[in-house]
ROSE-4610 file (N, C-alpha, C; in Angstrom, 1 decimal, always signed):
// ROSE-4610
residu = [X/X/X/X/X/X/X/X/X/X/X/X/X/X/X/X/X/X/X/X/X/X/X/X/X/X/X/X/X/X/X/X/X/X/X/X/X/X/X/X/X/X/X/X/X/X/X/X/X/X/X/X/X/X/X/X/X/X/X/X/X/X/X/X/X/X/X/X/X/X/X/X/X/X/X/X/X/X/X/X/X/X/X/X/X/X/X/X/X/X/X/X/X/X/X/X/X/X/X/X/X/X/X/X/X/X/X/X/X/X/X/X/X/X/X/X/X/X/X/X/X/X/X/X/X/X/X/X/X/X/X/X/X/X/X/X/X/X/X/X/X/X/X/X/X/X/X/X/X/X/X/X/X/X/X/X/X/X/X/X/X/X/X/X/X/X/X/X/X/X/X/X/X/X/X/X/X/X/X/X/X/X/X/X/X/X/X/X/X/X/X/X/X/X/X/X/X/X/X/X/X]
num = [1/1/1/2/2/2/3/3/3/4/4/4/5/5/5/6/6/6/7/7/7/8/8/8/9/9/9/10/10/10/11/11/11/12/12/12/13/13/13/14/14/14/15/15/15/16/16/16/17/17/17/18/18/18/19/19/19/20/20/20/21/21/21/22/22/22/23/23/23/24/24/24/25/25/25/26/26/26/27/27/27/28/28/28/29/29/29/30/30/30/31/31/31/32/32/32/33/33/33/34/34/34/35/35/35/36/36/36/37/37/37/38/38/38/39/39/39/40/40/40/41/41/41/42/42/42/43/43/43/44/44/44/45/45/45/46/46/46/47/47/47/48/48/48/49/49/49/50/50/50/51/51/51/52/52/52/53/53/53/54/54/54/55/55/55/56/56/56/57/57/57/58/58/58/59/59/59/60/60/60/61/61/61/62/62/62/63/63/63/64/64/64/65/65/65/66/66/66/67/67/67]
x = [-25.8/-24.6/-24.5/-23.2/-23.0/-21.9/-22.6/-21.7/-20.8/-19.3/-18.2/-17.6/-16.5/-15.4/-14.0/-13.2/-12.0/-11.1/-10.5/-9.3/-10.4/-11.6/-12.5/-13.7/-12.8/-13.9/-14.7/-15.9/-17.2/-16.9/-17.4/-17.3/-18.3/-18.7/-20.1/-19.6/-19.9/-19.0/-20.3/-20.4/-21.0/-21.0/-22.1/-22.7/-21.8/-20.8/-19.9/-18.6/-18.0/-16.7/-16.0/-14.6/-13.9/-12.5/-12.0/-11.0/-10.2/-9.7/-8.9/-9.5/-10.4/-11.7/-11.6/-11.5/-11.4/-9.9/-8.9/-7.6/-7.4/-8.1/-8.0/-8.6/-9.5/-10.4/-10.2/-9.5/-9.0/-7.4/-7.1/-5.2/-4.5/-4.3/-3.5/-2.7/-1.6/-0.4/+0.0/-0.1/-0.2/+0.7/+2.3/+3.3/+3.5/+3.7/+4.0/+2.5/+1.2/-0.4/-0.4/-1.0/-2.0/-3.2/-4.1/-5.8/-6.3/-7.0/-7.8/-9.6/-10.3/-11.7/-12.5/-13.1/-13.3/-12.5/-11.1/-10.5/-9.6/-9.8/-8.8/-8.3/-7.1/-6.2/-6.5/-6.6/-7.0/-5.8/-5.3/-4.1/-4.6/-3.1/-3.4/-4.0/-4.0/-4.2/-5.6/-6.5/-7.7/-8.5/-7.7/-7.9/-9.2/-9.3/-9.8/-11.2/-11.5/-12.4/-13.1/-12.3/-13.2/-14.2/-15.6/-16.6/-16.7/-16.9/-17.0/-18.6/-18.9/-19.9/-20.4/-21.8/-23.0/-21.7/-20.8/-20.9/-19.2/-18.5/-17.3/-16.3/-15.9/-14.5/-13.3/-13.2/-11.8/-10.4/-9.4/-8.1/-6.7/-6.5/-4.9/-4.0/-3.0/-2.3/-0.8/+0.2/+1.5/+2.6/+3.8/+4.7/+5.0/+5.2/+6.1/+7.6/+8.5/+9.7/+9.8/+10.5/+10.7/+12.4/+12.4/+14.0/+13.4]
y = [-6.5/-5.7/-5.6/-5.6/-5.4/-4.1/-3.5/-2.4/-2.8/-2.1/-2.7/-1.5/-1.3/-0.8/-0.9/-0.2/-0.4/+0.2/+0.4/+1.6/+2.7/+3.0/+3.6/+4.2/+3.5/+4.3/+3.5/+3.6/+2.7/+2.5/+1.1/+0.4/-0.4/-0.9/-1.8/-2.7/-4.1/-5.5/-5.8/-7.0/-8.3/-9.0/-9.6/-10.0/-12.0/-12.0/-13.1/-12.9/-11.6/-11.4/-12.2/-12.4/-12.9/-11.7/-12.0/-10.8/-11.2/-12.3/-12.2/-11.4/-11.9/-10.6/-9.2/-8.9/-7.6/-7.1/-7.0/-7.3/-7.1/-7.9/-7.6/-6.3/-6.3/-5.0/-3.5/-3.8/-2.9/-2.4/-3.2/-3.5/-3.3/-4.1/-3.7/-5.2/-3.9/-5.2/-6.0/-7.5/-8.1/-8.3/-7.8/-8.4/-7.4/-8.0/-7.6/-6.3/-6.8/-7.2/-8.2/-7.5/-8.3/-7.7/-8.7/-8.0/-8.8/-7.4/-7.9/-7.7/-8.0/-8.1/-7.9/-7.0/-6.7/-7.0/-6.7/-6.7/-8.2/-8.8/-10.1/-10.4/-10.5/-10.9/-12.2/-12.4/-13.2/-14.0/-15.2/-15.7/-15.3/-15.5/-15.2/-16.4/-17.9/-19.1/-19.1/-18.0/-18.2/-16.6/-16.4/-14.8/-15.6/-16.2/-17.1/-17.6/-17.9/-18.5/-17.7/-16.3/-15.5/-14.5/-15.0/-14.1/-12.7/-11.8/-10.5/-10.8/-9.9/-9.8/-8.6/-8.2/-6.5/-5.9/-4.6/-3.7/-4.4/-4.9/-5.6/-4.6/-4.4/-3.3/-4.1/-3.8/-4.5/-3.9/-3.4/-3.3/-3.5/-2.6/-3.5/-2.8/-3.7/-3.3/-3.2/-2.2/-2.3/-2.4/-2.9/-2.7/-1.0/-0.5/+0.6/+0.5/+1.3/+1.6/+2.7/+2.5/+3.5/+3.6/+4.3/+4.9/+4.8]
z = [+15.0/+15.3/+16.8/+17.4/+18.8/+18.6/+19.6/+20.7/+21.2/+20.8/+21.8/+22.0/+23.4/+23.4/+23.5/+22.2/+22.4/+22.8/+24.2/+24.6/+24.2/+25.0/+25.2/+24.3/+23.1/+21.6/+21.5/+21.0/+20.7/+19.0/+19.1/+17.8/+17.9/+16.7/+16.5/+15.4/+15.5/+14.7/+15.3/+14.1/+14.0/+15.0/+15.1/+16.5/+16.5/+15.4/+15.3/+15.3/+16.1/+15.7/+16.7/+15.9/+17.7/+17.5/+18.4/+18.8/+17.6/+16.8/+15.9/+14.4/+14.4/+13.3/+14.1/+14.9/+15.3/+15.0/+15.5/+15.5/+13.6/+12.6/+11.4/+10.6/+11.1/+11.0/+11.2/+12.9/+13.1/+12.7/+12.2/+10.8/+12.0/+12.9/+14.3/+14.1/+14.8/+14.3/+15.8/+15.7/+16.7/+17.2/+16.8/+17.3/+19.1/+19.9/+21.3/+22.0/+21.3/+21.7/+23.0/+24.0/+24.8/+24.6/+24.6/+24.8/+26.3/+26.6/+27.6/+27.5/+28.2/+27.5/+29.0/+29.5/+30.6/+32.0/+31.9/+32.4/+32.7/+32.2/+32.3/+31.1/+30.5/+30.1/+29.1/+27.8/+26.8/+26.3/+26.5/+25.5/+24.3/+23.4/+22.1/+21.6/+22.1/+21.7/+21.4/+22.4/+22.3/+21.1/+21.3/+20.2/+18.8/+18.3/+17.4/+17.8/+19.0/+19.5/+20.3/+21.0/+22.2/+20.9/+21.4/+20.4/+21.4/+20.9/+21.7/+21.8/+23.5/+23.5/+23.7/+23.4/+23.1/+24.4/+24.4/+25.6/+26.3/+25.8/+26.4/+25.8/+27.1/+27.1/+26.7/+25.5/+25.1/+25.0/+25.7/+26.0/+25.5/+24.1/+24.0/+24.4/+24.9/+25.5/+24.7/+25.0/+23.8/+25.1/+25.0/+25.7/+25.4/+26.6/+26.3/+27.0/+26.9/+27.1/+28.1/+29.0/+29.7/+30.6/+31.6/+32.2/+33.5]
């Protein structure tokens, strides 16, 4: 099991997740999702393949709306 955090909360996943197994887990809805993963910015192309690693601050980010 690995230690992660997400948007500051600590979570613990399988030492095989990738951010698309997280993203399912966590029932987050991907439409207009960026993730970032210690601070840089992840395509979605690679969401599938990036394995989280022990202690990585993971980031999602939503558009908001503003004036």
């Amino acid at each position: 099991m690995v230690p992660i955090n997400v948007n500051n909360k600590e979570h613990v996943v399988s030492s095989d997740t990738t951010i698309a197994t997280l993203i399912q887990t966590l029932e987050i809805t991907i439409f207009g999702v960026a993730i970032a993963i210690n601070g840089s910015v992840i395509p979605k192309t690679d969401w599938s393949t990036t394995i989280l690693q022990p202690h990585d601050n993971v980031l999602l980010i939503r558009p908001a709306q503003g004036g």
